[in-house]
VOGU-3710 file (C-alpha; in Angstrom, 3 decimals, decimal comma):
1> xxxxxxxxxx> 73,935/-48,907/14,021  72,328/-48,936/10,939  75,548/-47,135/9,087  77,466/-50,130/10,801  75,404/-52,522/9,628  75,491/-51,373/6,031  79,089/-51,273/5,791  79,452/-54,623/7,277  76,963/-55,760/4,621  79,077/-54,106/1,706
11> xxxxxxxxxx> 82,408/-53,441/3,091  82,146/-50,071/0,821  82,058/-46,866/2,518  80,501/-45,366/-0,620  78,004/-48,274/-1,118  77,184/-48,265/2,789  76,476/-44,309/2,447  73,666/-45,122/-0,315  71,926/-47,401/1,972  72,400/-45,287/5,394
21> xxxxxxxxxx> 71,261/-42,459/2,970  74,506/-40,620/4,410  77,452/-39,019/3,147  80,514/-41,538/2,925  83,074/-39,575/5,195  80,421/-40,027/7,985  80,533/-44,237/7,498  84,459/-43,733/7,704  84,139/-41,685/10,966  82,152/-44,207/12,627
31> xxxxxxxxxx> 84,094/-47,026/11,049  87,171/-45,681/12,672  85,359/-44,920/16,636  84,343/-48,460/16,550  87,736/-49,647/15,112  89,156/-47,707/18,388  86,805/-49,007/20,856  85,691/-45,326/21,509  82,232/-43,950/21,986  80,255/-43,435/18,746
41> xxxxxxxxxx> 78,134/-40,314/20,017  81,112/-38,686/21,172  80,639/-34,721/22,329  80,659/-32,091/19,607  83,465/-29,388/20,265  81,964/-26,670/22,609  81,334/-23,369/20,850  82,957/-20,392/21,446  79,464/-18,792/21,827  78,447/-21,161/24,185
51> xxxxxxxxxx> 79,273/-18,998/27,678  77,036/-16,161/25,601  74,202/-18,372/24,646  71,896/-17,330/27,965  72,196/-13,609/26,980  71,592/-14,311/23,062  68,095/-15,718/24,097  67,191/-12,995/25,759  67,585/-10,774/23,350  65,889/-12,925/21,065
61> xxxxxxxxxx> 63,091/-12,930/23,837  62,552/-9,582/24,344  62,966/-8,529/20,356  60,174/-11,376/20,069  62,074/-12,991/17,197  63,074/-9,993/15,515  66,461/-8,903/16,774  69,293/-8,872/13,412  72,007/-10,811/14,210  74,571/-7,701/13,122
71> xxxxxxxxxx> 73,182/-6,050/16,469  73,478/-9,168/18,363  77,472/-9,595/17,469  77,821/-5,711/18,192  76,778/-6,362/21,626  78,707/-9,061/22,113  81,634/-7,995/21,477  80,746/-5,105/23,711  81,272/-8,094/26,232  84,042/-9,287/25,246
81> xxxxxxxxxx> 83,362/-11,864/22,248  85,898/-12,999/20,632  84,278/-14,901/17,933  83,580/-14,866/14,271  79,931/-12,937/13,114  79,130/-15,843/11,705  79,729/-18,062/14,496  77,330/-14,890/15,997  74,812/-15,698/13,222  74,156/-19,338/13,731
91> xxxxxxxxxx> 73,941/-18,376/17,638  71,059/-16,228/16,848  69,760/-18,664/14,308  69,589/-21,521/16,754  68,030/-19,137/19,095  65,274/-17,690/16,706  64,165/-21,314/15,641  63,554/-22,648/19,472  62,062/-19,168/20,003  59,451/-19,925/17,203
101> xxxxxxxxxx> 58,765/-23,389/18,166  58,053/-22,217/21,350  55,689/-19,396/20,412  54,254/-20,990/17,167  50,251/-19,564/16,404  47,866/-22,447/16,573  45,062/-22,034/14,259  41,391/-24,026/15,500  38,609/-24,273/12,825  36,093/-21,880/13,644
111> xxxxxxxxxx> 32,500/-23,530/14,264  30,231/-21,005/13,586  26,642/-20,604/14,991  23,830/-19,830/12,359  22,536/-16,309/12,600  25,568/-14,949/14,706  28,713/-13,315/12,273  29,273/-11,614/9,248  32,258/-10,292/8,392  33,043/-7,346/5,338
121> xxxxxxxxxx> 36,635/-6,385/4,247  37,283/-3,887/1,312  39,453/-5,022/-1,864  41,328/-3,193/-4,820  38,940/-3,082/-8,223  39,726/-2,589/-11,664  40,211/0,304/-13,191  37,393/2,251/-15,096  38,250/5,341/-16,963  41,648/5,671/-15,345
131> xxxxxxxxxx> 39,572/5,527/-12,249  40,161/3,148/-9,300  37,212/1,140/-8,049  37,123/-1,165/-4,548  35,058/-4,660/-4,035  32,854/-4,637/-0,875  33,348/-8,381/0,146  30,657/-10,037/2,769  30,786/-13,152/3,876  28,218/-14,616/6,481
141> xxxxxxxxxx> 30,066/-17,524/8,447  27,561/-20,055/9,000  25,859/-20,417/5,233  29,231/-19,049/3,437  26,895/-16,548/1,592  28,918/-13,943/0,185  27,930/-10,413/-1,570  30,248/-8,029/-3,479  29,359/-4,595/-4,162  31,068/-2,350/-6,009
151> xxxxxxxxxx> 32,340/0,916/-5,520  33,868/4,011/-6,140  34,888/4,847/-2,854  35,313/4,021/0,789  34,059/6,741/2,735  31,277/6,138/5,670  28,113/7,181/3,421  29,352/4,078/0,826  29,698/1,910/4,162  26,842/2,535/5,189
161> xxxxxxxxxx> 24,843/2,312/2,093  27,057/-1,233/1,557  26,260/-1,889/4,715  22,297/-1,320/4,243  22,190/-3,452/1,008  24,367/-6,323/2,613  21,855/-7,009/5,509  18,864/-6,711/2,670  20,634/-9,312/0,684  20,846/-11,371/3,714
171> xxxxxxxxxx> 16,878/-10,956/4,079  17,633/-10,387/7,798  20,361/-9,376/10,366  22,488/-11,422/12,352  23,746/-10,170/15,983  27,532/-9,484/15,021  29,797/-8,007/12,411  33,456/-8,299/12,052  35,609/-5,757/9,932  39,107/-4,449/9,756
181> xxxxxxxxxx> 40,325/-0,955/11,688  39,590/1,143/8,650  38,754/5,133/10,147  35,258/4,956/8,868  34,907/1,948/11,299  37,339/2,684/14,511  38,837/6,318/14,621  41,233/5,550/17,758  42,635/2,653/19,828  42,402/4,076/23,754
191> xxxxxxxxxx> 44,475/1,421/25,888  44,123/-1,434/22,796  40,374/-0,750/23,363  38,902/0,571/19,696  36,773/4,077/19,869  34,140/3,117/17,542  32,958/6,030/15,036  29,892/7,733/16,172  27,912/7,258/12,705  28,921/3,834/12,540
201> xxxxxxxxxx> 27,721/3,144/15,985  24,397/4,955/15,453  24,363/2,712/12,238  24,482/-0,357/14,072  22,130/0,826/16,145  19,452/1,307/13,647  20,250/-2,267/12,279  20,341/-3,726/15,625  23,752/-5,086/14,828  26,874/-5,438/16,804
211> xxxxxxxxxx> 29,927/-4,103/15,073  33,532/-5,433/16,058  36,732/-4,946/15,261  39,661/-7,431/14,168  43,153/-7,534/16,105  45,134/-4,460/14,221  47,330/-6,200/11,449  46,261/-9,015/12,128  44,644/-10,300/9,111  44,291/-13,986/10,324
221> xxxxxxxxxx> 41,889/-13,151/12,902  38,954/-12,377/10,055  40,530/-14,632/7,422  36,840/-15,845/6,194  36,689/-12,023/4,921  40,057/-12,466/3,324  39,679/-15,143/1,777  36,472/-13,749/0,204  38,222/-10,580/-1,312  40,955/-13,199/-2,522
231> xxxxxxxxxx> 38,315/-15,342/-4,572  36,614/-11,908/-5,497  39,662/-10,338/-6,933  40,398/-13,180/-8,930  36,984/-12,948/-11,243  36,840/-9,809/-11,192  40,307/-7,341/-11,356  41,418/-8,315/-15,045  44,926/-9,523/-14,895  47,418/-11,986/-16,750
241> xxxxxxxxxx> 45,836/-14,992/-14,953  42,241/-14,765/-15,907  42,404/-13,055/-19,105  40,133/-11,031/-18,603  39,030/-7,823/-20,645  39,361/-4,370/-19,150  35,624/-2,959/-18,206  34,388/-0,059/-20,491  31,967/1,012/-17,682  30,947/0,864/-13,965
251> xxxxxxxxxx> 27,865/-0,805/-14,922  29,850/-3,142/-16,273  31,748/-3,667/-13,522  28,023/-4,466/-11,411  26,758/-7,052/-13,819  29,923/-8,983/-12,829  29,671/-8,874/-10,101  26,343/-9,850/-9,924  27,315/-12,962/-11,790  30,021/-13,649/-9,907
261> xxxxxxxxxx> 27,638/-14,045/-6,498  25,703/-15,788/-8,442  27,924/-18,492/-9,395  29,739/-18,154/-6,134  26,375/-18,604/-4,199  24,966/-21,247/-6,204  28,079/-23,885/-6,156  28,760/-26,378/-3,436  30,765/-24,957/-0,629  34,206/-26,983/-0,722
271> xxxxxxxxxx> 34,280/-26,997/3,591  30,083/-27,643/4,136  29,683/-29,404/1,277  26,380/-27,557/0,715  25,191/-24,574/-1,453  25,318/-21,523/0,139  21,762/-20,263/-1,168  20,566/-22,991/0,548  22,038/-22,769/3,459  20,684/-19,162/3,548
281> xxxxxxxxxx> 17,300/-20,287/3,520  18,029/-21,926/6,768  19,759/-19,520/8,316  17,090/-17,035/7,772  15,543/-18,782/10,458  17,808/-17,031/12,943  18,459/-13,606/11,632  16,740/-11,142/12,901  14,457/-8,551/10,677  16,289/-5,907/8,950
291> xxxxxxxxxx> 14,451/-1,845/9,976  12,081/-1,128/6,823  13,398/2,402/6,815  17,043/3,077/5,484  19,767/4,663/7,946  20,634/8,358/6,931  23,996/8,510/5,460  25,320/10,677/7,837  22,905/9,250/10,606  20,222/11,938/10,537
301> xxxxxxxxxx> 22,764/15,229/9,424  21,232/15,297/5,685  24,066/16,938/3,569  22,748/20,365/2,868  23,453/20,688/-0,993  20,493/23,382/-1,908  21,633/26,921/-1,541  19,442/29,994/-1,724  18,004/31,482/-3,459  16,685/29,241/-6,100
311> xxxxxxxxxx> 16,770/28,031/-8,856  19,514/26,568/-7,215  22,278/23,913/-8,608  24,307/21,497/-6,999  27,846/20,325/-8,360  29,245/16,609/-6,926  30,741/14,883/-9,903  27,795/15,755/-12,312  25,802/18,803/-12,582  21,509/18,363/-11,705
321> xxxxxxxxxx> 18,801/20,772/-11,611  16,732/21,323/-8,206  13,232/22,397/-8,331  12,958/25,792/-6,128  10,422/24,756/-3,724  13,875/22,146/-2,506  15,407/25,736/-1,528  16,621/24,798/2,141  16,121/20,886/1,968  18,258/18,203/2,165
331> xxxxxxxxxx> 18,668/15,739/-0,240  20,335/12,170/-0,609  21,965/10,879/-4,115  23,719/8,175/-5,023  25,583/7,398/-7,979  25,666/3,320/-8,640  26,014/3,113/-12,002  27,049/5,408/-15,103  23,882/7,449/-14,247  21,930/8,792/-10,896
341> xxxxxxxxxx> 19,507/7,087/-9,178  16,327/8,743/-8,408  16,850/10,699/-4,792  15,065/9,517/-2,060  13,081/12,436/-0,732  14,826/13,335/2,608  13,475/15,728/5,817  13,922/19,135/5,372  16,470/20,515/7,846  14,818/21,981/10,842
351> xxxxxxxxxx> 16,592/25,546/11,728  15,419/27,782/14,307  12,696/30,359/13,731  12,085/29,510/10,223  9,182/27,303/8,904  9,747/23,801/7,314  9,925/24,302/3,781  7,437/22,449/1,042  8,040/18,660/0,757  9,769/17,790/-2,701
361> xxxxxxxxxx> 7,819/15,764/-5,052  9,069/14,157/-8,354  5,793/16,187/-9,927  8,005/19,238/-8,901  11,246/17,903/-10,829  11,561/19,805/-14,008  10,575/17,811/-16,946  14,358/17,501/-18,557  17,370/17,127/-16,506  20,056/17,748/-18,644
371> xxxxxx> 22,739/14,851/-19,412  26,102/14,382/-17,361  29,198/15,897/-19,170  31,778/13,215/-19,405  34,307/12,509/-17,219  37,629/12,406/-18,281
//
């Protein structure tokens, strides 16, 4: 009516299309039904994929939206189709669109409860020394603290050591954790039910902490994680955007990252509208105490890396002298920066039949450990 109306107004089927805000051939066509005394909403002509329609849905049903509409046509005129493919295409098109409207994912905001989640997620780092590196990402849900740490690896001893400095930083431990299906973390799915990794569930045990796993490829279901290693990535991976300058050293690579909790931790939260260091304070309230010992890296197995006899020398990535009364020991290292961190003194390894070898001392540690060679 309002087409009518414009035309009668202007008499112009051009100047009536500007003011219907429709194409002038479409005032002329109803110009003309009303002229007639016939119907304006007059039936479309049926389609020649109309008696097929029923059978296109279904595919599109049991495909779930992803059936091509090549295969469709194929099967249709298996049936004895005699239209056009892309008479076939807008079929399927039609069919896909009420499919999705149908099925369409409704997001909720998530309300979280102090003290409850955390979530982790792993993220691409710069280079350093032709070297890749990976961001650890945290992110507890209620006080939006986050932590990066980062590494050169992802194995389960860096997970767990991660994991170990994440729940310090926290000051306590809340009851869940949320990650992605990496191996280190789930090893199988049995029935869509995740086998959980035995060192990882002896870790959580220690901590007192409940691991879980997100929905595989599913990314939206720990999207607070995501979005963490999104904001991470872009302060810290030097690209075109930030300008930022390529880092010389892993230690280099800490500092940042240091800063960049530090600014990310100390800013008003754009959703709470409060500062996530203070938030922490409160949350504290409800996190359980962290263990004052430190998990094992391999959950109790120490890696055995002194041979006999001594003097005895082990070879990761840099070369370091044992003291011989370590003959038979095990002993944990860890490389966060540039250069080694002082091992923690671990249990000696208890074999049958043979006494427990002298405790290892740094008085024992020869007076100069020779330098790293370079890595190249």
């Amino acid at each position: 009516m309002e087409i009518l109306e414009a035309f009668d107004l202007t008499g112009s089927y051009r100047s009536a299309g500007r003011l219907a805000g429709c194409d002038p051939k479409t005032v002329a066509r109803y110009v003309s039904l009303r002229d007639l005394g016939r119907e304006l909403d007059e039936t479309t002509r049926a389609s020649i994929a109309g008696p097929y329609l029923d059978k296109v849905e279904e595919w599109v049903e049991r495909s779930k939206g992803e059936v091509r509409a090549d295969k469709v046509h194929d099967k249709l005129i298996a049936m004895g189709y005699q239209g056009s493919e892309r008479t076939t295409r807008r079929a399927v098109a039609l069919a896909k669109e009420a499919y999705e409207r149908g099925h369409r994912r409704v997001f909720r905001p998530w309300v979280p409860e102090p003290g409850l989640w955390f979530q982790w997620d792993w993220g691409t780092g710069p280079l350093i020394w032709g070297r890749s590196t990976y961001l650890w990402c945290a992110w507890l849900a209620w006080s939006r603290f986050r932590v990066i740490i980062p590494t050169w690896d992802k194995t389960l001893p860096t997970v767990i050591a991660c994991l170990d400095e994440t729940l310090r930083a926290f000051s306590g431990v809340p009851t869940y954790a949320l990650t992605d299906n990496e191996k280190t973390v789930t090893t199988t799915h049995i029935c869509r039910v995740a086998v959980r990794h035995p060192d990882i569930v002896a870790a959580s045990r220690h901590y007192c902490l409940v691991v879980h796993t997100c929905t595989p490829a599913d990314p939206q279901s720990k999207g607070g994680s995501e979005a963490s290693v999104r904001i991470a990535k872009a302060d810290l991976v030097p690209t075109n955007e930030n300008l930022l300058e390529a880092y010389d050293s892993f230690a280099e690579l800490s500092v940042a990252c240091r800063e960049a909790m530090d600014r990310f931790n100390s800013r008003e939260h754009r959703e709470t509208r409060s500062i996530p260091n203070d938030a922490l304070r409160d949350e504290r309230l409800r996190l359980h105490p962290y263990p004052a010992s430190r998990t094992p890296w391999h959950s109790g197995r120490a890696a055995r890396l002194i041979a006999t006899p001594p003097p005895a020398t082990a070879r990761l990535v840099i070369r370091f002298r044992t003291p011989s009364s370590a003959s038979g020991c095990g002993c944990e290292c860890g490389a966060m920066s540039s250069s080694w961190s002082t091992p923690r003194r671990a249990e000696p390894e208890r074999w049958p039949a043979t006494p427990s070898p002298p405790p290892v001392t740094l008085a024992s540690m020869p007076p100069t450990i020779p330098s790293a060679p370079p890595i190249h």
